[in-house]
Structure formats: C-alpha cells, structure tokens
N, C-alpha and C positions, 0 to 999 in steps of 0.2 A: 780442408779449408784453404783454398789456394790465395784468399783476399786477403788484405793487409789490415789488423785492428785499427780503428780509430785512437787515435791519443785520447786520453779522456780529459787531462787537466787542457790541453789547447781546447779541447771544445767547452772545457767550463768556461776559460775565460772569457770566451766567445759568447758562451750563453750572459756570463756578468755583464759583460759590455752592454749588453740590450737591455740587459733587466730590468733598471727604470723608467725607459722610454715605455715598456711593456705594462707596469703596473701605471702609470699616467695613462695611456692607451684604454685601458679596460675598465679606469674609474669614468672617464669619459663617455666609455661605449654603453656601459650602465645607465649614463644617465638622460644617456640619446634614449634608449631602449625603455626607461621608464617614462619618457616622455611622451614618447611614441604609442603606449597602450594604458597610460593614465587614464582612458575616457571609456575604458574600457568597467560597468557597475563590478564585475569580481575581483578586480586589483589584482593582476597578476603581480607575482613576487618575480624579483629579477637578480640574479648572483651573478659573480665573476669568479675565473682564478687564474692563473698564467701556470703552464705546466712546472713542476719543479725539478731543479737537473737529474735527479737521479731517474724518474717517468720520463724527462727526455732522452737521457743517454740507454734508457731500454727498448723507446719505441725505436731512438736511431740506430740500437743495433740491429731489430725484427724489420726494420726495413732494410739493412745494409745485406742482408739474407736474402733475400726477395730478390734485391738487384743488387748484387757485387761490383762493383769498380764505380757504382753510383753515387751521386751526394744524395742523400737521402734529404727526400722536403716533407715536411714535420708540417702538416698544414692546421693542427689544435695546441698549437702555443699560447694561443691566447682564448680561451671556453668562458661563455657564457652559457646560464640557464634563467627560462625564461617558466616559470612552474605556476599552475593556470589550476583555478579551485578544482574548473567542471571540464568536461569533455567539449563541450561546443567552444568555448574558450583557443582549443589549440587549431582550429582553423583560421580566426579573426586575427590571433596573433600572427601566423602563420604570413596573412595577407600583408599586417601593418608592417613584416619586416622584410617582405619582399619592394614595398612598397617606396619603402625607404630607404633601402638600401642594395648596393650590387650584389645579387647571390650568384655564386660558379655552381653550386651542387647542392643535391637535394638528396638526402635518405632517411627514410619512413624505417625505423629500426622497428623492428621484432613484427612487424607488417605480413609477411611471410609462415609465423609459427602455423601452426595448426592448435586443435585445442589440447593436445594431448602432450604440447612441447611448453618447457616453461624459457623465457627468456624477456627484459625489458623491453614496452612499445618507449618510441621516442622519436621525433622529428627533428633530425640533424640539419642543418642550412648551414651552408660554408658560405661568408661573406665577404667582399673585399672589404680590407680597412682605407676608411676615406681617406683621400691624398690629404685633408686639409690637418687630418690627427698627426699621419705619418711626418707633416711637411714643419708641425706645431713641435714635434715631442723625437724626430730623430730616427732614424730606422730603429725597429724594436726586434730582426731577426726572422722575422715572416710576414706575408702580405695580404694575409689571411685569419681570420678569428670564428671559430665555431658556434652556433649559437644552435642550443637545445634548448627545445618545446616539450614539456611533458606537465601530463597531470601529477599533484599531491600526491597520489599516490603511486601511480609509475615513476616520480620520481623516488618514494619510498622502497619501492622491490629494487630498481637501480642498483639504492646505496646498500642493502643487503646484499643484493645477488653481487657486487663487485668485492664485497670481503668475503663472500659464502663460495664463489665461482671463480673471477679474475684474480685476485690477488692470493688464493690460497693454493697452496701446493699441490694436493691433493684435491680433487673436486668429486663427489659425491658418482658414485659410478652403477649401484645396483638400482633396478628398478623400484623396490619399495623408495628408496629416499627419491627417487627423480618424479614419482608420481607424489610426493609430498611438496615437493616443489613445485609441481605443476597448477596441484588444490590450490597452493597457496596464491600462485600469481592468478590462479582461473578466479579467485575469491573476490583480489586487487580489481579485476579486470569486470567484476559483475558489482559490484560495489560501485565504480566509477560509472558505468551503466545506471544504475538503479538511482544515483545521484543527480546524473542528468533527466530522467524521468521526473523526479520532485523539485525539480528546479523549470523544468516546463511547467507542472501542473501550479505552483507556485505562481510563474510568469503571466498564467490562466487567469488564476484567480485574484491574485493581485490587479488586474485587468478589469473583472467585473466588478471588483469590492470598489477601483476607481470610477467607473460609471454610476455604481448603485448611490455611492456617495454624491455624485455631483448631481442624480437625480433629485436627492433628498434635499441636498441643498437647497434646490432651487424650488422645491413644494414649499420652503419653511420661506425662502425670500419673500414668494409670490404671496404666502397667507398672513406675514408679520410686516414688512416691510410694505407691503398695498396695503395696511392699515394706516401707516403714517403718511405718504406721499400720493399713494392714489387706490382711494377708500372703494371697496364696492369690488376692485379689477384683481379678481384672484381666478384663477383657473384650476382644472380639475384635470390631474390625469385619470384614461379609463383604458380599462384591463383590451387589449387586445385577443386575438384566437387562443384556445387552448395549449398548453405543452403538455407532452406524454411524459407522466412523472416515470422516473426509473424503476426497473426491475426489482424483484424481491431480495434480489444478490447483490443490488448498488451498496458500494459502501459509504458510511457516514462523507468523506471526501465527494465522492460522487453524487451526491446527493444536495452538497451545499454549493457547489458548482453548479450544478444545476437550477436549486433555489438562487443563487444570483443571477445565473442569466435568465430566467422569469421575473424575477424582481428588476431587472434593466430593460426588458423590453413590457413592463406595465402589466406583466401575470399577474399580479399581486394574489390574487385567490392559491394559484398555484405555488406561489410562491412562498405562501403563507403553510399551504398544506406539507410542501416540502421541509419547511422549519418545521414545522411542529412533528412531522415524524422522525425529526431527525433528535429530536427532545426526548422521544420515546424510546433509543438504541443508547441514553448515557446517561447517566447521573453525575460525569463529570462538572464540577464546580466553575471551571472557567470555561469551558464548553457551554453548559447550561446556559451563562452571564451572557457569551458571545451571540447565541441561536437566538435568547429571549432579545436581546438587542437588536438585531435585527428583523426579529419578527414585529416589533415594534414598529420598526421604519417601514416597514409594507404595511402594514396597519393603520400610518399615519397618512402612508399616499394614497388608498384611498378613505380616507376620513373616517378612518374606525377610529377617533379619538380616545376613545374608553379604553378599548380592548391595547393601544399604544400606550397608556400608562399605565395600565395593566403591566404589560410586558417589561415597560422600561424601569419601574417597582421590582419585575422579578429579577430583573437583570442585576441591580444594583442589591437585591436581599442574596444573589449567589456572590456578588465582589461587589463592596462597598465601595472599594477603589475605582468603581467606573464611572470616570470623571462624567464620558459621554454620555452615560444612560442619565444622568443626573441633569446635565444640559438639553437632550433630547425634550425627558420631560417637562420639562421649564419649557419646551419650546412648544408643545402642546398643551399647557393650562395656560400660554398667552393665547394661543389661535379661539380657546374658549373663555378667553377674558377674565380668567382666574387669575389677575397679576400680579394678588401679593402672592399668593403659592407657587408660583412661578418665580418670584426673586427668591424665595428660599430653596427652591432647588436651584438655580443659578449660582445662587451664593453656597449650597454644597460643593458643588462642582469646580466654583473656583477655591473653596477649602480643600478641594484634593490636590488640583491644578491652576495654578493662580495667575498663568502666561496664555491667558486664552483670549485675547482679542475680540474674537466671534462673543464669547461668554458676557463680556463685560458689555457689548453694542445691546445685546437681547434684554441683558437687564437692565440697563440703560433705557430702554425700549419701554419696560415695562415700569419704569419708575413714570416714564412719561403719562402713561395712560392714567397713573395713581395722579399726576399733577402734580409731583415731587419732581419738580425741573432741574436745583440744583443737585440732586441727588444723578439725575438723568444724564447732566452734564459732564459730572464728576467723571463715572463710569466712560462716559464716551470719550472724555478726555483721555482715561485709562487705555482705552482701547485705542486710539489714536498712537499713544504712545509706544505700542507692542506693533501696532502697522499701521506707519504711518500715511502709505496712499490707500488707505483704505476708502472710497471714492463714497461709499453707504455711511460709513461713520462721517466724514467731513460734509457730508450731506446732510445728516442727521444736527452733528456740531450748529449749523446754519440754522436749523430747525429750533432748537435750542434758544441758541442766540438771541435769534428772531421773540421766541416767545417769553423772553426773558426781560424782555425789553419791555414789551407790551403789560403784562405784570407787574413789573418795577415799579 
C-alpha cells in the first residue's frame, strides 16, 4: 500500500464543521419531498439521515482504494427515503422528484438479479441540493443528497439483508442458506405483486360501486323529490342488451364486479342474477347484509318495490348496523306513499347514524306528505345544518316556509 492514510480526526473535524448545515439541509429537503407527493391517495412516507463519521470514514476509505492519491467524493452524505405502500406508487414518485428537482444519476438497484439471486430492488436518484438550501444553511460538505424510492416491503428486506449481508462479517456462503434467502426476498417480491393486483381490482370496483351509487341516487331524486316540485315527471330506467354472466370458475370477486358493472349500465335482471348467485357461494354475515343491499338497489331501479324491501329487511336482519339498508327502505315506502313507515325507518337509521343529511331531507320529506310541516321543517333545518349548500334542501326550506305561512 504505497498511499498515504487519511488522518481521521482532521477529517472528523471536517465532517463536524458541516454537521449542522447537513441536518438543517435534510429537515428541509423532507419537507420539500412531502410536499411534493402529498396528492399522492397512498401517502408515501418520507425519512432522512445524514451519513455518520464512522460509515463516512469507511466509505472514504473503500473509495481511497479504488483511486489512491484521490480525494474521495462521498456523494450520499445526505439520504433520503421516500417508501411508497404499492408498486405503481414508485414510478409517480419517481416522476414528482425528477420533476422537481435537478437529478445527475439514476440506478434501479437489484433491477438486474435473476430469480434465482436474492438482493434489495430500490431506485436510487442522486440530486443536486438547491442553491437556495446551500446559500440559506452554509456549505454542508457535499453537493448532493441521495434520494431512495422503494416499496414497504423492499424497504423491509433492505434493513434485514444490510445486518444479514452488509454489516456482518461473515455472510451466509453455502447454497442451502442462499436459496433461503432468495425464497425469502422471491416471497417480498410476490407479495408486493399480489398487492398491486388488489389494489387495481379495488381501484375497479370502487369505480363501479361510484357509478352504481350515483345511479341510485338519481332513481330516488327523480321518484321523491318530482313528488314535491314537479308531480307526475319521474322517469324510468330500462335494462339494456344482455351480459354474459361469468364462468362456473368466476370467483365471488368476480362476480360482484361484474354484477356492478350490469347494475351501471341498467342490466338490472343480470344484475340482480349475478347477486343472488353470489348469496348462494357464502353464508358470510356481512357479505350476505352487502349482496342483499345491493340487490335491493337493482330491484328498486327497476321498480321491483316489494322484492327492494324484501332485500333491504334482509340486509339489515344480517347487520342491524346498516344505517343504509335502513335509509334505503324508508326511501321505497315513500315512492309507495307509505310515509309513516318510512319515518320509522328513517328514524332507524338516523338511531345508528345521526350525521346524515340526505336522511333528515327524506324524512323531512315524508313528514310533508303526513302534513306535519313543522316536524318537516325541523328535520330540513337539521339537514341544512350538516350541508349547508345543500340546493334540494334550501329548496325544500322555501317550500316549507311558503306553506307554513298559508296555514298559519
């Protein structure tokens, strides 16, 4: 070894001298970075750390090795990790921090293995630090800060394999232990797979359960609400072409995904078949509550009235707690001008859940029709108060008003 050692206390003091510019540096760059992917629905988590002298003074001697008579430049003095629930996550990040900021280098760690090698995936980005931190807080000893992207769980094998592997003297060298290692990160690695899979189909049907919802809305506006403002003007949705219900191998998922998107483009018959066989593969209790529920709401679009509180009866005899089977029904014994049996399930459902706006306008609704004005008023007032541009209830308010006056 013909090169000369580095002093180690000169370069500590070298490293103290920076030290607090570095840790100012990296609360900041944190909160640039959480701001930056705050809009993002899976809330990536976001950490820092600044290297510590003694992981400095090893990288700088493993690179003083490499190139002798060199100053060695330390380009992860200052790491961030940026750890992202799902798999689809580590690209959008990937974009927001190129977007934002100057990247010199890019590398896609363990991108390379095969299946049969165990090793961290991870996306490294080396970024300049902006002049306006450097120019706030002082030179901090580098010009550069590392910023890793990885999922929960890649970042979980990481912090093993870097005590199991990096940090330990001895590393793991026969092939039985290295194919246990490999199981283990192939496991990480299908797991985070199988994750983003349930997080699409999730993305699906959350999707259609919004549509099917706004359908339903707007059957209960047009049949409750053209009763009081404009009598006579209710419209009818009607079933369009057939869908091919699923295979004998569909699973209950697939099945209800499919019954919603029948139930969103007006299959209702299909729609209806596809619930009820999906009744027939569970005896699950809140499964059961969920399927009768919504068999209900196809039942009610197209004006199987009966066979809808049928349902929405079963729904709440498997979970009492279903504030909405409770509301639903109430909202099919007004369409059939049953209004006092309708404020008593109204008034169930606001005994479960009492912040229901919608709730209070319908029995409010239905006090009207009884000719209990201020009882009618009371509630819409209620509901006013939970939302207030509510534009049907401040219309209704008026309504009220108006005939309260006349009364008087």
């Amino acid at each position: 070894m013909d090169y000369q050692l580095p002093d180690r206390n000169l370069l500590r003091e070298d490293y103290e001298k920076t030290a607090s510019a570095r840790t100012h540096i990296i609360r900041e760059l944190i909160e640039t970075i959480e701001g930056v992917v705050h809009h993002l629905s899976s809330r990536p988590t976001v950490k820092g750390r600044t290297k510590d002298f003694d992981s400095y003074y090893k990288k700088y001697l493993e690179l003083l090795k490499i190139a002798p008579g060199t100053e060695p430049l330390i380009t992860d003095l200052i790491g961030l990790r940026v750890i992202c629930p799902f798999l689809e996550d580590l690209d959008a990040v990937e974009k927001l921090v190129r977007d934002h900021f100057a990247v010199t280098e890019l590398d896609r760690k363990g991108a390379h293995f095969s299946f049969k090698e165990f090793g961290y995936e991870s996306v490294h980005l080396l970024i300049e630090i902006p002049p306006a931190l450097l120019e706030e807080w002082g030179g901090c000893g580098c010009g550069t800060a590392e910023i890793q992207i990885r999922t929960i769980l890649q970042d979980a094998w990481a912090e093993v394999e870097h005590e199991l592997v990096y940090k330990a003297e001895f590393t793991p060298f026969d092939d039985p232990m290295k194919r246990k290692l490999a199981a283990v990160n192939a496991s990480l690695s299908l797991a985070d797979s199988i994750f983003q899979e349930i997080r699409v189909y999730q993305r699906q049907l959350n999707s259609e359960l919004g549509k099917r919802r706004d359908s339903f809305y707007r059957k209960i506006e047009e049949a409750t609400d053209g009763l009081l403002f404009n009598p006579g003007d209710v419209r009818e949705s009607f079933p369009a072409g057939p869908l091919p219900l699923p295979n004998d191998q569909a699973t209950m998922d697939d099945l209800l995904l499919n019954a919603l998107y029948a139930h969103n483009k007006n299959r209702f018959a299909e729609a209806i078949a596809l619930y009820s066989r999906i009744l027939t593969m569970t005896g699950d209790v809140s499964i059961c509550s969920l399927i009768y529920k919504h068999r209900g709401m196809a039942c009610f679009a197209q004006s199987g009235y009966t066979e809808a509180i049928e349902d929405f009866t079963k729904s709440l005899e498997f979970d009492p707690r279903s504030y909405k089977a409770a509301y639903y029904r109430g909202v099919v014994k007004s369409v059939l001008g049953r209004y006092q049996e309708a404020i008593e399930d109204f008034t169930l459902s606001l005994g479960i859940n009492p912040y229901q706006n919608f709730t209070l306008y319908r029995r409010g609704q239905a006090y009207y029709h009884l000719e209990d004005y201020p009882a009618a008023l009371a509630d819409c007032e209620a509901s006013l108060a939970l939302d207030p541009v509510s534009r049907p209830a401040a219309r209704f308010k008026t309504l009220l008003l108006n005939k309260l006056k006349m009364t008087g």
